[in-house]
RORODREN-798195 format. One record per residue (C-alpha): x, z, y; residue number from 1. Coordinates in Angstrom, 1 decimal. Example, Ala and Ser with C-alpha at 12.3 -4.5 7.8 and 13.67 -1.06 7.14 Angstrom:
// residues 2
@u=12.3	w=7.8	v=-4.5	num=1
@u=13.7	w=7.1	v=-1.1	num=2
// end
This chain:
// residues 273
@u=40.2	w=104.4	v=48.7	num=1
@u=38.1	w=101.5	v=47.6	num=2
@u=37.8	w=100.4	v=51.7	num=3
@u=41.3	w=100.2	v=51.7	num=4
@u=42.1	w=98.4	v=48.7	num=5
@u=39.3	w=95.9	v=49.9	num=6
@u=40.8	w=95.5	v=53.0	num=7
@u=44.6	w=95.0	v=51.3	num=8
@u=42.5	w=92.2	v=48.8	num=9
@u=40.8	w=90.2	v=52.3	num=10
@u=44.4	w=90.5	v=53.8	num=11
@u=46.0	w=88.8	v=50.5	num=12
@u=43.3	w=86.0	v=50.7	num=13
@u=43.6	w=85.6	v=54.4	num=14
@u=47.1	w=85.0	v=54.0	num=15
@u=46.7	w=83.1	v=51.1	num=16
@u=44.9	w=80.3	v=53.3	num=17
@u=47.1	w=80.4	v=55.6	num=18
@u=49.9	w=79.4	v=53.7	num=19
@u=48.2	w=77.1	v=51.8	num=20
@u=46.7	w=75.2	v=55.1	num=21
@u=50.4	w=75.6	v=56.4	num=22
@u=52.2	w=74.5	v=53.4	num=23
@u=49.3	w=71.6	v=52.6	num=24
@u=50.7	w=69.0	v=54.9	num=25
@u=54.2	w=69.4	v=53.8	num=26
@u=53.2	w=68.9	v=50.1	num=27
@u=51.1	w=65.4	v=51.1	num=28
@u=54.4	w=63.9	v=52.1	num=29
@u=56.3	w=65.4	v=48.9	num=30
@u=53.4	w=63.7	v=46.9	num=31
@u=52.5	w=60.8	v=49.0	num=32
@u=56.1	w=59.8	v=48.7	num=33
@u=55.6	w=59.1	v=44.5	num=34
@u=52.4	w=56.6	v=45.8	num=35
@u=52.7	w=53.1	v=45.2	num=36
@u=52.1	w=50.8	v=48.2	num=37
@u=48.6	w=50.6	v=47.1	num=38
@u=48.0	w=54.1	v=46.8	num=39
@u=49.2	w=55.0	v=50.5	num=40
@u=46.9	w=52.4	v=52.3	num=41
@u=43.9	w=53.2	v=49.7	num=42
@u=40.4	w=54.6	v=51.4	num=43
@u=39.8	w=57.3	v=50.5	num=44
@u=43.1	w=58.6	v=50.3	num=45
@u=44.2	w=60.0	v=46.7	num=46
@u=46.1	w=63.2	v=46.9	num=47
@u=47.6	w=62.6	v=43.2	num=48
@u=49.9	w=59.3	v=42.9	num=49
@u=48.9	w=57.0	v=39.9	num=50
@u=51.1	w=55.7	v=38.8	num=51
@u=54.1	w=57.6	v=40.1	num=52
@u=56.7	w=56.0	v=41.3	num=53
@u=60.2	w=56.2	v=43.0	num=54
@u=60.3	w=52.7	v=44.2	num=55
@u=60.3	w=54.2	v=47.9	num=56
@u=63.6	w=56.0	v=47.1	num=57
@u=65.5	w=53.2	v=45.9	num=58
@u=64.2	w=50.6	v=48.3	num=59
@u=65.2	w=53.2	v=51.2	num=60
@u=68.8	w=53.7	v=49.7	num=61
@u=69.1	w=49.8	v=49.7	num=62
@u=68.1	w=49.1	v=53.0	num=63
@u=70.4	w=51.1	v=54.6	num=64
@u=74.2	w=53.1	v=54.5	num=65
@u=71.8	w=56.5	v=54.1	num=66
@u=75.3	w=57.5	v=52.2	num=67
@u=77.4	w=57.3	v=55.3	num=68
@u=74.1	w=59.0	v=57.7	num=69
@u=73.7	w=62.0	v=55.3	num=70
@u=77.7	w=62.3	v=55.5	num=71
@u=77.5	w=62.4	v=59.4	num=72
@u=74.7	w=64.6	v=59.6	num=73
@u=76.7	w=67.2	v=57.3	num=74
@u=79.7	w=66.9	v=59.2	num=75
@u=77.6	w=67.8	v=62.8	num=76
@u=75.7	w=70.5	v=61.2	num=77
@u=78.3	w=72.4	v=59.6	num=78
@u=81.1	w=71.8	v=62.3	num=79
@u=78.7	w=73.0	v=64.8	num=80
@u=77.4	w=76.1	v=62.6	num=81
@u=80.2	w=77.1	v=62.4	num=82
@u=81.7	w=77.2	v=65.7	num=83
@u=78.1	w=78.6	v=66.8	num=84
@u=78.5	w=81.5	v=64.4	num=85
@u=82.1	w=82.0	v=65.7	num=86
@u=81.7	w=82.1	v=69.7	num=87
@u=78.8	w=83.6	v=69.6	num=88
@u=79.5	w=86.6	v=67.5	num=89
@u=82.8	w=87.2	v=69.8	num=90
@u=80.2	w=86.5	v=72.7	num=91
@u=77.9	w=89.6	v=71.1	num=92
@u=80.5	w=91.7	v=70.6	num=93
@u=82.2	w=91.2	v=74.1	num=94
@u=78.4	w=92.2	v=75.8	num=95
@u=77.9	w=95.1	v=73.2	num=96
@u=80.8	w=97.1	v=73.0	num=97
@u=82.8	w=96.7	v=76.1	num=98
@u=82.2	w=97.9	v=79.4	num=99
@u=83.1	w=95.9	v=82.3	num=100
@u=82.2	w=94.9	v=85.8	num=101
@u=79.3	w=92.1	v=85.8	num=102
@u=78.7	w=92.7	v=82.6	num=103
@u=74.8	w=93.1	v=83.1	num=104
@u=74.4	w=90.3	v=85.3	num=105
@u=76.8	w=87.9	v=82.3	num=106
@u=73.8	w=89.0	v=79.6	num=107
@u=70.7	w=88.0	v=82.5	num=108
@u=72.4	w=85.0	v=83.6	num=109
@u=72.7	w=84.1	v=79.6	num=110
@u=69.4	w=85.2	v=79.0	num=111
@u=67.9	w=83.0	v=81.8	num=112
@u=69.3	w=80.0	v=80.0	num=113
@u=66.4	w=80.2	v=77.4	num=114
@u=64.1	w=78.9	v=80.2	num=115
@u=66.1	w=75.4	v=81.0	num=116
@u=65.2	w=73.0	v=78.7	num=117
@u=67.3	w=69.9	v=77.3	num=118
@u=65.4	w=67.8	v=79.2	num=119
@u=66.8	w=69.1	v=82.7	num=120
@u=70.6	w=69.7	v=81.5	num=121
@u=71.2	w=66.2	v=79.4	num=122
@u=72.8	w=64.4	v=82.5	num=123
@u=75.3	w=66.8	v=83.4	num=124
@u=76.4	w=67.6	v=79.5	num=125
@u=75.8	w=63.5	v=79.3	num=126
@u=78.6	w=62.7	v=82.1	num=127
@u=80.7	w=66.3	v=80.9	num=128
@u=81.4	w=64.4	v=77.7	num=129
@u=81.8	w=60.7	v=79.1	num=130
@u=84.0	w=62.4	v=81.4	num=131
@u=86.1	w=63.7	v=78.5	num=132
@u=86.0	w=60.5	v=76.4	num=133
@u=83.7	w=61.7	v=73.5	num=134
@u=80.6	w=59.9	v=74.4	num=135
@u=79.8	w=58.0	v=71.1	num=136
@u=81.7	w=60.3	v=68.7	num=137
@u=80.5	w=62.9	v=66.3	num=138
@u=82.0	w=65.8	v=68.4	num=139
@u=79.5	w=64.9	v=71.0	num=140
@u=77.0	w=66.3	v=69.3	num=141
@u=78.9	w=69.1	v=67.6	num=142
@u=80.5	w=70.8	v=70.8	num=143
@u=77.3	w=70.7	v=72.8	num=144
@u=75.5	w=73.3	v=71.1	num=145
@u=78.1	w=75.2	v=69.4	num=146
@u=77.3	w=77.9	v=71.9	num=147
@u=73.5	w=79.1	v=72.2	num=148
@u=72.1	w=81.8	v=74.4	num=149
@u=69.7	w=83.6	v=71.4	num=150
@u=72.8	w=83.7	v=69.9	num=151
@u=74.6	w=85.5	v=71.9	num=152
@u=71.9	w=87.9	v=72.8	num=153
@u=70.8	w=88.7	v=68.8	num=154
@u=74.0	w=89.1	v=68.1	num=155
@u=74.4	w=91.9	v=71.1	num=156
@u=71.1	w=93.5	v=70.2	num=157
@u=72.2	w=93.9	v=66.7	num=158
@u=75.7	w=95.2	v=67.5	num=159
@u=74.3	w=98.2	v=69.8	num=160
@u=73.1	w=99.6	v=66.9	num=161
@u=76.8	w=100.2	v=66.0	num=162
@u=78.3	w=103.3	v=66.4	num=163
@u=80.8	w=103.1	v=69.4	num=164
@u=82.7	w=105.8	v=67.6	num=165
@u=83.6	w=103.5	v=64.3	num=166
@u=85.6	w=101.2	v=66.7	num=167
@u=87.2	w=104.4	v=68.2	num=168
@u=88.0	w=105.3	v=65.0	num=169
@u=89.8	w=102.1	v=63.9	num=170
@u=91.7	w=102.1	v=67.8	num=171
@u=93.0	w=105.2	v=66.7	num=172
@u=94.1	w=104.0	v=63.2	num=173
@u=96.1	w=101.3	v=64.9	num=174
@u=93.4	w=98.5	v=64.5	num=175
@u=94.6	w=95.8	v=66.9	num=176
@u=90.8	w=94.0	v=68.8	num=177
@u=91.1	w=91.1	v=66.9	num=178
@u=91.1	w=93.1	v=63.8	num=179
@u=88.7	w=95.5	v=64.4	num=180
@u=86.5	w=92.1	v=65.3	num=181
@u=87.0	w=90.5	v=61.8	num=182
@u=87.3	w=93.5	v=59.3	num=183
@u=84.3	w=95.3	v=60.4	num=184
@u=82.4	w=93.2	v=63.4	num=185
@u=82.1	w=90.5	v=61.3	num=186
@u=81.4	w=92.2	v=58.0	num=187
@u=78.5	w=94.2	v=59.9	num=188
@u=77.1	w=91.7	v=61.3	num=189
@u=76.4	w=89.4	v=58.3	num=190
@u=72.5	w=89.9	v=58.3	num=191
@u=72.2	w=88.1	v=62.0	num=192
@u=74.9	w=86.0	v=61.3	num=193
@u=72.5	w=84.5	v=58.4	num=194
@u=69.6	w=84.1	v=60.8	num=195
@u=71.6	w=81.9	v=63.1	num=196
@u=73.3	w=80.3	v=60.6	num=197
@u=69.8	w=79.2	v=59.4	num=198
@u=68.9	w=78.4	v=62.7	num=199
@u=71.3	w=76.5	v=63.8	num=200
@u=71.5	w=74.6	v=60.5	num=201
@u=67.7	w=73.6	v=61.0	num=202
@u=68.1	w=72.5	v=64.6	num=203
@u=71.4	w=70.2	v=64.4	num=204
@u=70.2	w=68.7	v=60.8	num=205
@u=66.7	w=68.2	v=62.3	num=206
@u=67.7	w=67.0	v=66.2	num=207
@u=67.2	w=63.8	v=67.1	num=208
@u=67.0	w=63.4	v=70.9	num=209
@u=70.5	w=64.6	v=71.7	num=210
@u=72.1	w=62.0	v=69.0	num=211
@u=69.6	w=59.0	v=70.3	num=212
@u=71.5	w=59.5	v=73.8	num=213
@u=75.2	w=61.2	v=72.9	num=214
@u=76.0	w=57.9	v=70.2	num=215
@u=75.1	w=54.3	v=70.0	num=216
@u=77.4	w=53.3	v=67.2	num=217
@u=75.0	w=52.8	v=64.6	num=218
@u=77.6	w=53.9	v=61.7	num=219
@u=77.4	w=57.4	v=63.4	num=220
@u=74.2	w=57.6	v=63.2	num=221
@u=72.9	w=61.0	v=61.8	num=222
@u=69.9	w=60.8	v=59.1	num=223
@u=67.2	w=61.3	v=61.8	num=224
@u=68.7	w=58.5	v=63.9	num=225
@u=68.6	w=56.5	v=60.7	num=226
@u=65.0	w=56.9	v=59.6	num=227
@u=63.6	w=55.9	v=62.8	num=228
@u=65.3	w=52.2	v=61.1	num=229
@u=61.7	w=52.6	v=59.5	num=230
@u=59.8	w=52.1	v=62.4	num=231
@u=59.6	w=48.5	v=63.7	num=232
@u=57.7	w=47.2	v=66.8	num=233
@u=54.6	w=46.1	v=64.9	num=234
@u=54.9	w=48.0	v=61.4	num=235
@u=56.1	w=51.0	v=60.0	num=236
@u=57.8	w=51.1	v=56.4	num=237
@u=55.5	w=54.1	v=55.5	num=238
@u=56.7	w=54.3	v=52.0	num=239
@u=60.6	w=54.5	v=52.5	num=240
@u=59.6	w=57.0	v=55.6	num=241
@u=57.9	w=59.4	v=53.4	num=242
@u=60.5	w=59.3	v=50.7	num=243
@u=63.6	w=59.9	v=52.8	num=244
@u=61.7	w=62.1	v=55.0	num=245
@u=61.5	w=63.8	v=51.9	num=246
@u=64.9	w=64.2	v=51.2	num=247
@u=66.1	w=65.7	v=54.5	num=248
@u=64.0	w=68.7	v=53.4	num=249
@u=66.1	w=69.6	v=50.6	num=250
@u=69.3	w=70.7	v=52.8	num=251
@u=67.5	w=73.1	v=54.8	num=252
@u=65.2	w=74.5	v=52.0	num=253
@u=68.4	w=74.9	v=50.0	num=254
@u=69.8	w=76.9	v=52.7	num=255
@u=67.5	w=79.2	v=53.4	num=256
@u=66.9	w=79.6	v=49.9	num=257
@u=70.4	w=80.8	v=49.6	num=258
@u=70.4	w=83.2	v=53.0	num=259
@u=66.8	w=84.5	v=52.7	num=260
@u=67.4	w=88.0	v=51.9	num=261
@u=69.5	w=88.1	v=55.0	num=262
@u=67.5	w=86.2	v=56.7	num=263
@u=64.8	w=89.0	v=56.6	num=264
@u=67.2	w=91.7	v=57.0	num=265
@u=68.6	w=90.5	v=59.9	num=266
@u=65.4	w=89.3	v=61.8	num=267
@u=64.1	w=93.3	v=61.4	num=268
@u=67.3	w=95.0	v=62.7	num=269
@u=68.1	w=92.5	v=65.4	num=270
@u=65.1	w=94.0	v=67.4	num=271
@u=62.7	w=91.0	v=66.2	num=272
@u=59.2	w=91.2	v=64.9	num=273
// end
């Protein structure tokens, strides 16, 4: 009894350091953004700011329409959330719970997908959307990824644990497929639908290489677009960095504050570890 409460206590600290060696960096730029000018260049570095100050957050409000960027950026990520969460789950669903020719080689030819990276399939999506006249708009970069492979294949590995007979059930009441997809797909599949939701959140908000290429109109500029403004050719505004850096943590934090406990849920019964 005492081994394994001693084991449980080395686990706890092991952890412990981990997420304080994890969570460490993330707290020098929360802190390092309060530093005066003086403070960031001092040797050796101070961890605590004195005085603390928020010139850095006004100065990086002043210097540029971060307004209008963190406007754009919210419009992207939810617009493209959102259709994600939509296609997808009807994507699941299709794969999960209806039999049809090809419909093996549909889920391996999605799953194979996860292996191409950006990098080799920007060109084509590049002259797709020049092609249909919305290079250098915000749909560029919310129609793109409003579709996602792991999507589609969570969502189908959390729908087979569905009974097939609850949707015979409802087919028999006189549930129409559109209806049995948003009074009970849906409702059941809220848990995974959190996860991607989180996901996808994280990845538009935080992209930046697909917006550098889809627009060049700099007042369409998402917010990570806009804080490479602080890095010039032979200086970087370090200060103004940090403290917008700063603030593009909030949004994602604040949603995964909010969808945590589904978060969780939905990472166990999806089949992930």
């Amino acid at each position: 009894m005492e081994l394994k409460a001693s084991a449980k206590a080395v686990l706890y600290i092991f952890l412990i350091v981990m997420a304080a060696m994890w969570l460490f960096p993330v707290l020098w730029i929360v802190i390092s953004s309060f530093k005066t000018n003086n403070d960031l260049y001092s040797f050796p570095p101070r961890f605590w700011p004195e005085p603390m100050t928020f010139e850095h957050f006004t100065a990086a409000f002043q210097k540029g329409n971060f307004g209008r960027y963190f406007i754009n950026s919210t419009i992207v990520t939810v617009s493209s959330t959102i259709l994600l969460l939509l296609i997808n789950s009807m994507a699941g669903f299709a794969l999960a719970k209806y039999k049809f020719r090809g419909a093996a080689v549909l889920l391996v030819g999605f799953v194979s997908t996860l292996m191409i990276p950006l990098e080799v399939i920007m060109i084509p999506i590049f002259k797709v959307l020049s092609f249909l006249g919305l290079f250098n708009s915000l749909l560029a970069l919310i129609i793109p990824p409003a579709a996602t492979p792991t999507g589609v294949f969570l969502i189908r590995q959390y729908l087979l644990t569905v009974p097939d007979e609850l949707l015979e059930a409802a087919r028999m009441d006189g549930a129409s497929e559109w209806r049995i997809y948003s009074q009970i797909i849906l409702p059941i599949c809220k848990p995974i639908l959190a996860v991607l939701a989180i996901f996808s959140f994280m990845w538009r908000w935080d992209d930046f290489l697909w917006p550098l290429i889809g627009i060049s109109d700099p007042s369409l500029y998402t917010i990570q677009l806009a804080l490479s403004n602080f890095i010039g050719e032979f200086n970087v505004d370090w200060g103004s960095l940090l403290a917008m850096s700063v603030i593009t943590m909030i949004p994602v934090l604040v949603v995964f504050v909010i969808f945590q406990r589904q978060f969780v849920s939905g990472m166990v019964t999806s089949g992930m570890k």
